[in-house]
HTML snippet that shows the backbone in 3Dmol.js (N, CA, C, O; Angstrom):
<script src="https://3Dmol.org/build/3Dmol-min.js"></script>
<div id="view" style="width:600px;height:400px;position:relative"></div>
<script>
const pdb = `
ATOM      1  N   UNK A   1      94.314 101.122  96.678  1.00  0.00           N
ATOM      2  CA  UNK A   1      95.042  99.868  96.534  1.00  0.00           C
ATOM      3  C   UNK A   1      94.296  98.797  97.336  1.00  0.00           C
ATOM      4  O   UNK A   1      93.869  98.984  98.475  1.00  0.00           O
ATOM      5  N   UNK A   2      94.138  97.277  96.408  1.00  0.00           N
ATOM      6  CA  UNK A   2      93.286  96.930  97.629  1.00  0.00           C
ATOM      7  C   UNK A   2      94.447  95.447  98.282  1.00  0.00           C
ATOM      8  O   UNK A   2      95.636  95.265  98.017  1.00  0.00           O
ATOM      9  N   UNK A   3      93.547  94.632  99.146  1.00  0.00           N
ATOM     10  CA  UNK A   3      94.608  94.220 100.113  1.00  0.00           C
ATOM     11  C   UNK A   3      95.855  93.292  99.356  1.00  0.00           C
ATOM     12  O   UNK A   3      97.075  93.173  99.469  1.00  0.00           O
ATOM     13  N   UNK A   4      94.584  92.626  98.385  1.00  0.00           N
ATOM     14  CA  UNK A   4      96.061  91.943  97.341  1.00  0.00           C
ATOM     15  C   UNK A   4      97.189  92.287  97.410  1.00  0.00           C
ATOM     16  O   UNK A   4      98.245  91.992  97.970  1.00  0.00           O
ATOM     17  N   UNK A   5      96.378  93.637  96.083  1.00  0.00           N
ATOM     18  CA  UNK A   5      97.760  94.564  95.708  1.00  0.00           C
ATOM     19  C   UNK A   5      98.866  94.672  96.399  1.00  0.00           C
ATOM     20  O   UNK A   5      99.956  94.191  96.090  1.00  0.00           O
ATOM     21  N   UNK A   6      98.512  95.538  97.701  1.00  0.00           N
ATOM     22  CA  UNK A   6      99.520  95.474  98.919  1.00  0.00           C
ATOM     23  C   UNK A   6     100.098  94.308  99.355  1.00  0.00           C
ATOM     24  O   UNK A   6     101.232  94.179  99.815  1.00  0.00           O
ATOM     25  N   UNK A   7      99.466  93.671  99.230  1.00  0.00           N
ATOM     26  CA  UNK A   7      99.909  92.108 100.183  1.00  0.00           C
ATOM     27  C   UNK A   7     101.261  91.285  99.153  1.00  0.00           C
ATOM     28  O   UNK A   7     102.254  90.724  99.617  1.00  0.00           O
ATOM     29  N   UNK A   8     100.889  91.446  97.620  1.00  0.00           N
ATOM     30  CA  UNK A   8     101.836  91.260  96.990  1.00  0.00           C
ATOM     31  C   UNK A   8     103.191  92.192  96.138  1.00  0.00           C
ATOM     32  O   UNK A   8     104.157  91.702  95.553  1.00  0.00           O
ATOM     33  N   UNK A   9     102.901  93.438  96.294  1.00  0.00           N
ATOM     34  CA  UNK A   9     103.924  94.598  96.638  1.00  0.00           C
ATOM     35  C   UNK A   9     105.103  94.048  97.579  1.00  0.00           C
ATOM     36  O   UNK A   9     106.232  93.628  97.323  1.00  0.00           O
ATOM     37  N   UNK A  10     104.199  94.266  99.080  1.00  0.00           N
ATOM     38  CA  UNK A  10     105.147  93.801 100.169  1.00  0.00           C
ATOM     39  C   UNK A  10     105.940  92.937  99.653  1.00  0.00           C
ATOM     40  O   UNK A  10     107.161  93.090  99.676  1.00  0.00           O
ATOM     41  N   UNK A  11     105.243  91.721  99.020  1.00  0.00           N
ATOM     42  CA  UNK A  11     106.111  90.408  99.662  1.00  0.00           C
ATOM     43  C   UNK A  11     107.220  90.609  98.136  1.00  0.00           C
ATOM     44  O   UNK A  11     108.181  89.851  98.261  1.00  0.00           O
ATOM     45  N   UNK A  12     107.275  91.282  97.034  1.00  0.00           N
ATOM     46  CA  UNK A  12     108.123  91.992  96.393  1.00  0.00           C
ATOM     47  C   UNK A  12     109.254  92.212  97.063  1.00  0.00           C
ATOM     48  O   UNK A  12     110.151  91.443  97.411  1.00  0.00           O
ATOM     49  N   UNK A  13     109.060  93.653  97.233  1.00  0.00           N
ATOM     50  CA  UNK A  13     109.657  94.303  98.531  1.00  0.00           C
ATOM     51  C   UNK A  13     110.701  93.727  99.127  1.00  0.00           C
ATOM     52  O   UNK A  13     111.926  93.755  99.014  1.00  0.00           O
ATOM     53  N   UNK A  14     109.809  93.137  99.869  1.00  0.00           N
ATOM     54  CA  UNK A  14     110.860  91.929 100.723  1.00  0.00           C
ATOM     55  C   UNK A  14     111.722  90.821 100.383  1.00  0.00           C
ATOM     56  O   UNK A  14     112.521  90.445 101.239  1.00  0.00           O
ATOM     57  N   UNK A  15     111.668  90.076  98.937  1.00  0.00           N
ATOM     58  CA  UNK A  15     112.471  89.567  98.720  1.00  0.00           C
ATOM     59  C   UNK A  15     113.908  90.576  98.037  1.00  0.00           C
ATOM     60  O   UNK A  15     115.080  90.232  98.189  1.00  0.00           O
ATOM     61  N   UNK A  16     113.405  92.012  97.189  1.00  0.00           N
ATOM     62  CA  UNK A  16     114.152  92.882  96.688  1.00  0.00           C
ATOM     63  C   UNK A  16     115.114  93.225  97.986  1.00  0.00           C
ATOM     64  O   UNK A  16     116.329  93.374  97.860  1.00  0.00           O
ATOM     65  N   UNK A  17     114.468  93.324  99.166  1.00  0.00           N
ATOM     66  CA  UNK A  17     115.558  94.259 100.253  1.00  0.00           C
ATOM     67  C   UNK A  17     116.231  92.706 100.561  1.00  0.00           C
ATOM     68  O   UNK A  17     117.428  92.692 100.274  1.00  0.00           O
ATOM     69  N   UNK A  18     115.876  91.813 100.919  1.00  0.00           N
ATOM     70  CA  UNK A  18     116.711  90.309 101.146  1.00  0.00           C
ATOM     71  C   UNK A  18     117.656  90.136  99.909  1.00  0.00           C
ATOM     72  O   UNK A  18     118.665  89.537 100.281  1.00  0.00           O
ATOM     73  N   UNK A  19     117.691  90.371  98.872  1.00  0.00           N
ATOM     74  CA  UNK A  19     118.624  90.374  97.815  1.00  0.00           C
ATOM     75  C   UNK A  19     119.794  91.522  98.089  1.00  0.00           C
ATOM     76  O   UNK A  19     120.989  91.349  97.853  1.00  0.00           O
ATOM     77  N   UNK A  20     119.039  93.064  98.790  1.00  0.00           N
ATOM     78  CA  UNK A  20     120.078  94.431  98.672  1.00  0.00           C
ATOM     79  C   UNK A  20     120.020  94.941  97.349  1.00  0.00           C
ATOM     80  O   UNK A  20     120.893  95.690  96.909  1.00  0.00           O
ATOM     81  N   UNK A  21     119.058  94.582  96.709  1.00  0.00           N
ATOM     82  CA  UNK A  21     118.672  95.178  95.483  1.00  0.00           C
ATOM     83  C   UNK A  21     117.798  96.839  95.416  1.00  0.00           C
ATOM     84  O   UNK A  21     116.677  97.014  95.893  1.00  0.00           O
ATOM     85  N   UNK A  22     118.397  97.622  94.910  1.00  0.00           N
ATOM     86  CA  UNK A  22     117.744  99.220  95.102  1.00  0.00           C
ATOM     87  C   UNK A  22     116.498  99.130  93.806  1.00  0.00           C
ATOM     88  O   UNK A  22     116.471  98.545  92.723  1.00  0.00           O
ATOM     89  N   UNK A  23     115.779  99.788  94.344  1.00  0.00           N
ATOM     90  CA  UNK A  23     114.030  99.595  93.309  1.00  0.00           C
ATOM     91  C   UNK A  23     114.425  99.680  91.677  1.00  0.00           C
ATOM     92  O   UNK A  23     113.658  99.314  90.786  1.00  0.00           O
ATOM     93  N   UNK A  24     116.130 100.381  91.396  1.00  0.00           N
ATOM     94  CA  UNK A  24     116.196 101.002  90.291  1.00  0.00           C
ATOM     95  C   UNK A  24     116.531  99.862  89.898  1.00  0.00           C
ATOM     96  O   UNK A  24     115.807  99.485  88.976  1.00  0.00           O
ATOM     97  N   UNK A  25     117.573  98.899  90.285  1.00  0.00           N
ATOM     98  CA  UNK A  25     118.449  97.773  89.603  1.00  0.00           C
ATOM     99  C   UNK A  25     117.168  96.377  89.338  1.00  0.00           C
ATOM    100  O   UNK A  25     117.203  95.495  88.481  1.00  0.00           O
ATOM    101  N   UNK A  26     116.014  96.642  90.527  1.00  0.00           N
ATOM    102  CA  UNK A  26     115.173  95.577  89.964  1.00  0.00           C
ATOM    103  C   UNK A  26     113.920  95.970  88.899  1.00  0.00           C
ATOM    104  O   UNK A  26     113.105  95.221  88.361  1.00  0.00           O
ATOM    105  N   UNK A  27     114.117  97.763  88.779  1.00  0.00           N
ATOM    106  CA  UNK A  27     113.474  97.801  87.786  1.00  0.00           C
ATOM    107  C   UNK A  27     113.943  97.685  86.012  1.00  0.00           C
ATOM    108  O   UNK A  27     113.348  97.844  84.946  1.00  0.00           O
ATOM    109  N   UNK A  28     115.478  97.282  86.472  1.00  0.00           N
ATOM    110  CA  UNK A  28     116.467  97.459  85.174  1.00  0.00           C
ATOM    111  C   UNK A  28     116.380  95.829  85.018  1.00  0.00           C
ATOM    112  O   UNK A  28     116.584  95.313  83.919  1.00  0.00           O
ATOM    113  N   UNK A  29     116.019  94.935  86.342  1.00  0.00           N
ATOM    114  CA  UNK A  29     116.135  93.331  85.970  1.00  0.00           C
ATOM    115  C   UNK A  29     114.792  93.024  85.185  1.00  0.00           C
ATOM    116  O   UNK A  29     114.650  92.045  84.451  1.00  0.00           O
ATOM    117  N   UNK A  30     113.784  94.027  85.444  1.00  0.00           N
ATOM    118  CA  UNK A  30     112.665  93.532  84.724  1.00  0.00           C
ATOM    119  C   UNK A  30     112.756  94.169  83.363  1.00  0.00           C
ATOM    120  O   UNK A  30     111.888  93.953  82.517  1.00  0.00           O
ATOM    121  N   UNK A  31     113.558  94.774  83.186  1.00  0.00           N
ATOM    122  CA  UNK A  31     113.601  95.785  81.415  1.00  0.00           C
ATOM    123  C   UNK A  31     112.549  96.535  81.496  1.00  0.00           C
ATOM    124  O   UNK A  31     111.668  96.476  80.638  1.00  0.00           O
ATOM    125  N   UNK A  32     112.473  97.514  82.751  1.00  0.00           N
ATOM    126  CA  UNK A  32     111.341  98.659  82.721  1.00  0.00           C
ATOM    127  C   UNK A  32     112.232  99.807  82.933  1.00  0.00           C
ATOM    128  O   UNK A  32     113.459  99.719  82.988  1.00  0.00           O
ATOM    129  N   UNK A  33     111.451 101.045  83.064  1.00  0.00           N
ATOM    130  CA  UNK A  33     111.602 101.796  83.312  1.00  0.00           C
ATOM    131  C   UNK A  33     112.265 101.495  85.041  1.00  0.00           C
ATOM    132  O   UNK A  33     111.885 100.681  85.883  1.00  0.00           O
ATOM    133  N   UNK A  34     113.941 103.042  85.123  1.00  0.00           N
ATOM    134  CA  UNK A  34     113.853 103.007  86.530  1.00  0.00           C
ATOM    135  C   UNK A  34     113.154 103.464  87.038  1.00  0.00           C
ATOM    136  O   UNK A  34     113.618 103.598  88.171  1.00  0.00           O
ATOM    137  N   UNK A  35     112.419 103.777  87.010  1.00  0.00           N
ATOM    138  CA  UNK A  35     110.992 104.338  88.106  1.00  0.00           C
ATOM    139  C   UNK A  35     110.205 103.663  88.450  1.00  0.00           C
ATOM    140  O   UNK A  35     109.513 103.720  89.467  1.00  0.00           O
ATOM    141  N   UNK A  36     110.236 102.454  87.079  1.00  0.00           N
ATOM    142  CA  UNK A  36     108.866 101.550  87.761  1.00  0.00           C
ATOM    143  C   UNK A  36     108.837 101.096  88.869  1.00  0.00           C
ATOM    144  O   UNK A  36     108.014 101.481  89.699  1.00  0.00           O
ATOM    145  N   UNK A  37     109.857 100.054  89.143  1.00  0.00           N
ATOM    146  CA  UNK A  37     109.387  99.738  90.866  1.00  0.00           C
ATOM    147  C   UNK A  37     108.884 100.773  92.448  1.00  0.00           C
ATOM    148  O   UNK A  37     108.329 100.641  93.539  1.00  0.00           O
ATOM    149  N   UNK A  38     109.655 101.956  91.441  1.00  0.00           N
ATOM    150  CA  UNK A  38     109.456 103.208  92.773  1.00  0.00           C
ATOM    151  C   UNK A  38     107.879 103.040  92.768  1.00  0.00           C
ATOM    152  O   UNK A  38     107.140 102.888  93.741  1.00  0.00           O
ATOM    153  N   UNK A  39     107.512 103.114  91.249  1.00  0.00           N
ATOM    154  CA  UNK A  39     106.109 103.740  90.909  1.00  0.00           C
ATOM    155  C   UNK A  39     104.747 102.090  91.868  1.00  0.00           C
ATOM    156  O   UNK A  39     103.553 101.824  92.008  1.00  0.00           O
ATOM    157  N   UNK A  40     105.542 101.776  92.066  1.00  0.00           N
ATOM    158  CA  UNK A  40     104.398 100.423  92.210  1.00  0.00           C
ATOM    159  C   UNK A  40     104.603 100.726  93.984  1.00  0.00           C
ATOM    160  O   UNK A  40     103.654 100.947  94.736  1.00  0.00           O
ATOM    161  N   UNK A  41     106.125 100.671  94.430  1.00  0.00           N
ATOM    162  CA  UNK A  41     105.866 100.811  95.494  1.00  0.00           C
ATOM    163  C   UNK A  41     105.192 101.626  96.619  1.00  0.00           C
ATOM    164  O   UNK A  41     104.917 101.313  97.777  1.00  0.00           O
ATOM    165  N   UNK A  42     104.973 103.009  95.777  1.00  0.00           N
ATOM    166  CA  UNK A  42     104.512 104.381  95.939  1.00  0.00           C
ATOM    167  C   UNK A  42     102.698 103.896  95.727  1.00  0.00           C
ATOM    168  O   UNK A  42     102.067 103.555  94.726  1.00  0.00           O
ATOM    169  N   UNK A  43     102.246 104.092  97.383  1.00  0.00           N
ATOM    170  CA  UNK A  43     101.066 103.577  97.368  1.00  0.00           C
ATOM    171  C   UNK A  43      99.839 104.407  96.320  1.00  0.00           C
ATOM    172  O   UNK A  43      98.757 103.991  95.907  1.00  0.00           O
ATOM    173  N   UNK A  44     100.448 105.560  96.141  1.00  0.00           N
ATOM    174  CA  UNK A  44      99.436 106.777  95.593  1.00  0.00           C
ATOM    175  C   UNK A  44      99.768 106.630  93.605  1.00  0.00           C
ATOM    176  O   UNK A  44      99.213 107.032  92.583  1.00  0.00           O
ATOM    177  N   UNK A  45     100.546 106.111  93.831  1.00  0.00           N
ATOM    178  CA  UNK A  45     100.563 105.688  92.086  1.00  0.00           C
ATOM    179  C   UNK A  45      99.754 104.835  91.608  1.00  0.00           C
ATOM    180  O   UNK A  45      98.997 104.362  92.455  1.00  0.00           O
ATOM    181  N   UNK A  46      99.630 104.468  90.595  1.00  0.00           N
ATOM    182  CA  UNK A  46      98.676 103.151  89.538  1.00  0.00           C
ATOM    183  C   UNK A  46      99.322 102.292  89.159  1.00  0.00           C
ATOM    184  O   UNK A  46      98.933 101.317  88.516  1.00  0.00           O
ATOM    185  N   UNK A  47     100.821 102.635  89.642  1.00  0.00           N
ATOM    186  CA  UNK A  47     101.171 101.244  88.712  1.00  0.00           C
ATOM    187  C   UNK A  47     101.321  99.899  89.715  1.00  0.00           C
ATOM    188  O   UNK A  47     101.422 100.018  90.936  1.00  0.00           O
ATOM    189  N   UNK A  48     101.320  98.873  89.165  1.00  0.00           N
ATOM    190  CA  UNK A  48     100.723  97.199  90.032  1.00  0.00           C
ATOM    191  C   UNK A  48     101.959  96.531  88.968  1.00  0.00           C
ATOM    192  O   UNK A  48     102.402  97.113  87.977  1.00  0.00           O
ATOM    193  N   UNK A  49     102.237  95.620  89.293  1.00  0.00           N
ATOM    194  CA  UNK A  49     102.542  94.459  88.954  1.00  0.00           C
ATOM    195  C   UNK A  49     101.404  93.460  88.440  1.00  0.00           C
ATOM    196  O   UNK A  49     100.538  93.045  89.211  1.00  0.00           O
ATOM    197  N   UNK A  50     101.461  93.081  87.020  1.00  0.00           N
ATOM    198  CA  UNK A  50     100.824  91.765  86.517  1.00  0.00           C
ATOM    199  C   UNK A  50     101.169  90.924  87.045  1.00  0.00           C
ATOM    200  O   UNK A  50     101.898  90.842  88.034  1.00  0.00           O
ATOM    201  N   UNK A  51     100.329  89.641  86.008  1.00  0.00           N
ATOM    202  CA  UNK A  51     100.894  88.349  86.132  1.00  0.00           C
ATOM    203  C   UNK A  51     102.256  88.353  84.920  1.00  0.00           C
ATOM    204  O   UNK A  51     103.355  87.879  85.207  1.00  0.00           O
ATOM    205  N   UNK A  52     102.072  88.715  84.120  1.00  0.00           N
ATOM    206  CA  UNK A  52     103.564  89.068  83.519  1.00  0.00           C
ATOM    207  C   UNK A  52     104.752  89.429  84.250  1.00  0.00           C
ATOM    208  O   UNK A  52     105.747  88.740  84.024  1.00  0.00           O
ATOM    209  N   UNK A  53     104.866  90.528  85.220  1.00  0.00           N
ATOM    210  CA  UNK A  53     105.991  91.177  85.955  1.00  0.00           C
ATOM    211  C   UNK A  53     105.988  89.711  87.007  1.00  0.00           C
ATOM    212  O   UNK A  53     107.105  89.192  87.007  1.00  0.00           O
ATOM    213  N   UNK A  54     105.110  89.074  87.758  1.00  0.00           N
ATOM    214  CA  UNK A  54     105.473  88.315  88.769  1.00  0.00           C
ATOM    215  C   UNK A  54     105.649  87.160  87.634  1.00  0.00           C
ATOM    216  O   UNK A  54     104.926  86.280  88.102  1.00  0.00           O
ATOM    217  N   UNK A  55     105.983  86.831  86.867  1.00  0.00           N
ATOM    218  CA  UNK A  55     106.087  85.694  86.324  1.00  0.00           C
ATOM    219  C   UNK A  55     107.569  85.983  85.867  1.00  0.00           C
ATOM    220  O   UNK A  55     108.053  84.910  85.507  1.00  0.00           O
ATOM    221  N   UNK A  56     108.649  87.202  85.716  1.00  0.00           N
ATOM    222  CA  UNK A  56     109.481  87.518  86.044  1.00  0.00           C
ATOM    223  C   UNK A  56     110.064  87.882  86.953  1.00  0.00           C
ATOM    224  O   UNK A  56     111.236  88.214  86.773  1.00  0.00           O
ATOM    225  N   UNK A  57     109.637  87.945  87.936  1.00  0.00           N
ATOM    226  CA  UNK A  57     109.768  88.326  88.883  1.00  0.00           C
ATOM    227  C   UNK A  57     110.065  86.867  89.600  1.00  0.00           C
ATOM    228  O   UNK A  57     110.918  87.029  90.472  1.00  0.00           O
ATOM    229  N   UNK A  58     109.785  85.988  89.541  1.00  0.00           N
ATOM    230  CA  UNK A  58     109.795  84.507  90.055  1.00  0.00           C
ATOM    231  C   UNK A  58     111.106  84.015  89.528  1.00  0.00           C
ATOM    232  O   UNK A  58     111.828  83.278  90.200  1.00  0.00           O
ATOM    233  N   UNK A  59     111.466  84.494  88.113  1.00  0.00           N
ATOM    234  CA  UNK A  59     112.878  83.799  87.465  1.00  0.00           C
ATOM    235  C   UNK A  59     114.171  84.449  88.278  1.00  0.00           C
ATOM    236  O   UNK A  59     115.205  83.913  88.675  1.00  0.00           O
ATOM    237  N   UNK A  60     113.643  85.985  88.377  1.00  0.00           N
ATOM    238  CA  UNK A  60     114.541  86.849  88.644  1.00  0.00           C
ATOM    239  C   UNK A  60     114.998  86.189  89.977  1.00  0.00           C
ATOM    240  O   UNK A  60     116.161  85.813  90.122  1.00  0.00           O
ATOM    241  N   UNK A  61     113.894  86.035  91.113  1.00  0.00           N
ATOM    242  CA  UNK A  61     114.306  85.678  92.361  1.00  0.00           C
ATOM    243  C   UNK A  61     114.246  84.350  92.554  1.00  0.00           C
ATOM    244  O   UNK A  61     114.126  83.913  93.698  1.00  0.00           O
ATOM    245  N   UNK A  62     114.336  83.359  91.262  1.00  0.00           N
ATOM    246  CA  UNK A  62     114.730  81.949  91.405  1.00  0.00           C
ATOM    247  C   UNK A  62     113.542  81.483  92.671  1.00  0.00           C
ATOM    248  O   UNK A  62     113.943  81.081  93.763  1.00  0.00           O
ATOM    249  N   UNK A  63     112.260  81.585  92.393  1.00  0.00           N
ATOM    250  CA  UNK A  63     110.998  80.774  93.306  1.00  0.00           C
ATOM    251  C   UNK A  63     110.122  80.991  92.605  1.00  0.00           C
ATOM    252  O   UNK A  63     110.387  81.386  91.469  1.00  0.00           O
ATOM    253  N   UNK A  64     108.841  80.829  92.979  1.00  0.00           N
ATOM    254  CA  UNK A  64     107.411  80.267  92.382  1.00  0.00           C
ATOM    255  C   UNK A  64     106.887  81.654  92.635  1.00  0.00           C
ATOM    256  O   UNK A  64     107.274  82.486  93.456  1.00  0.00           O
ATOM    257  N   UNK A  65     105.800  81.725  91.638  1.00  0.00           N
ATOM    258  CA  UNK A  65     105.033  82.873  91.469  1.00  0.00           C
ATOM    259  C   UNK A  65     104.369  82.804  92.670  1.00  0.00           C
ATOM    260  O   UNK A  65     104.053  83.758  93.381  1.00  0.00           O
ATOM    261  N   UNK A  66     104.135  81.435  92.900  1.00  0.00           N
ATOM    262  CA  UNK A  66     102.869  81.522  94.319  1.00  0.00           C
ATOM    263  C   UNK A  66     103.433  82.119  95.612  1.00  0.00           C
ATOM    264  O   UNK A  66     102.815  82.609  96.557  1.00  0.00           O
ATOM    265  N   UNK A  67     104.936  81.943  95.408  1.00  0.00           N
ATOM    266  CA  UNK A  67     105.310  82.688  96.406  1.00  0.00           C
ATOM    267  C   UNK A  67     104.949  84.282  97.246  1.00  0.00           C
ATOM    268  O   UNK A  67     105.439  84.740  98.278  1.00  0.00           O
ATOM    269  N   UNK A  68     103.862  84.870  96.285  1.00  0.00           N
ATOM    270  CA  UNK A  68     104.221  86.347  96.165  1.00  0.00           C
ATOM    271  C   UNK A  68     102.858  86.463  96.616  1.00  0.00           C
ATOM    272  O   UNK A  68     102.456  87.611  96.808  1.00  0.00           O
ATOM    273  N   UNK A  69     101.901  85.306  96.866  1.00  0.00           N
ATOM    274  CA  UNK A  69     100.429  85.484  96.813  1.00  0.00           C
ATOM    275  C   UNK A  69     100.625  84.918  98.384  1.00  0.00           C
ATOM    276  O   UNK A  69     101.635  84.401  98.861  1.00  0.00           O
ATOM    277  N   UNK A  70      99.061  85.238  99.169  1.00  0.00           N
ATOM    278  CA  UNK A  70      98.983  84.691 100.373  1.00  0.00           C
ATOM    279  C   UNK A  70      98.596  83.199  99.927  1.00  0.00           C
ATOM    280  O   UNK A  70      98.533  82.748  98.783  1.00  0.00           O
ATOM    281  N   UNK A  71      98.310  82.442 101.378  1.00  0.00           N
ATOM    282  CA  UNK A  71      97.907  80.842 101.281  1.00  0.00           C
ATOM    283  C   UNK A  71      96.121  81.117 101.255  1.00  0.00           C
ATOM    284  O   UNK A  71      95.212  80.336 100.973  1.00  0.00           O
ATOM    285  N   UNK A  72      96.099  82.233 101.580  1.00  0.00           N
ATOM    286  CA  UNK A  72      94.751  81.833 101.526  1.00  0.00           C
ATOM    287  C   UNK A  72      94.064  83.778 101.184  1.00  0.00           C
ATOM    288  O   UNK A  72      94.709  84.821 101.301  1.00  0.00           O
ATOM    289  N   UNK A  73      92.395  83.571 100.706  1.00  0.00           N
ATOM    290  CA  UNK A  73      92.511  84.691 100.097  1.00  0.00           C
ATOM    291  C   UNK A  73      92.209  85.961 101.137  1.00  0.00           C
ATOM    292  O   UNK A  73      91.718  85.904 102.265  1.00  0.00           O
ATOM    293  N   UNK A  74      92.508  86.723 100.646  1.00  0.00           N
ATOM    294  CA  UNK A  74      92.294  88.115 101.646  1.00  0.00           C
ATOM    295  C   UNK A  74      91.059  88.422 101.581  1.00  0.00           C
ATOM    296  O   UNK A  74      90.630  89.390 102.209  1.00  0.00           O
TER     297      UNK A  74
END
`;
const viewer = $3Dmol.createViewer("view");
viewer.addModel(pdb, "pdb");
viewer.setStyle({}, {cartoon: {color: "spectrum"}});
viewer.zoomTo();
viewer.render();
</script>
C-alpha cells in the first residue's frame, strides 16, 4: 500500500468513525458489497477506493473530495 493509499483510507476512516458508522452500513451507503469497506481497510487486501468511490464518498459525507487527499503531496 503506498502512502496515498493509506493516507486516504485513514482520512475515510475517520470521517466513517465521526459519523458511528460500522464499515458494513458505509459499505451499503456506497451500494457495494458488505465487505468492501472491511476489504479496503484491511491493509493486506487490494481493494482501494477510486476516484468514483471518493466522489461518493464526498456526497455521502456532505464535503469535498479534496477533503480526503493531503494539502500537499506525499
Amino acid at each position: 500500500m503506498t502512502k496515498i493509499e493509506k493516507y486516504v483510507i485513514e482520512k475515510v476512516k475517520e470521517k466513517r468513525d465521526a459519523a458511528g458508522w460500522s464499515q458494513i452500513l458505509l459499505s451499503q451507503k456506497l451500494s457495494m458489497s458488505d465487505s468492501f469497506v472491511s476489504h479496503v481497510e484491511t491493509p493486506k487486501r487490494r481493494a482501494k477506493y477510486n476516484l468514483n468511490h471518493l466522489n461518493a464518498l464526498a456526497k455521502i459525507f456532505k464535503c469535498s473530495p479534496k477533503d480526503f487527499f493531503p494539502e500537499k503531496p506525499l
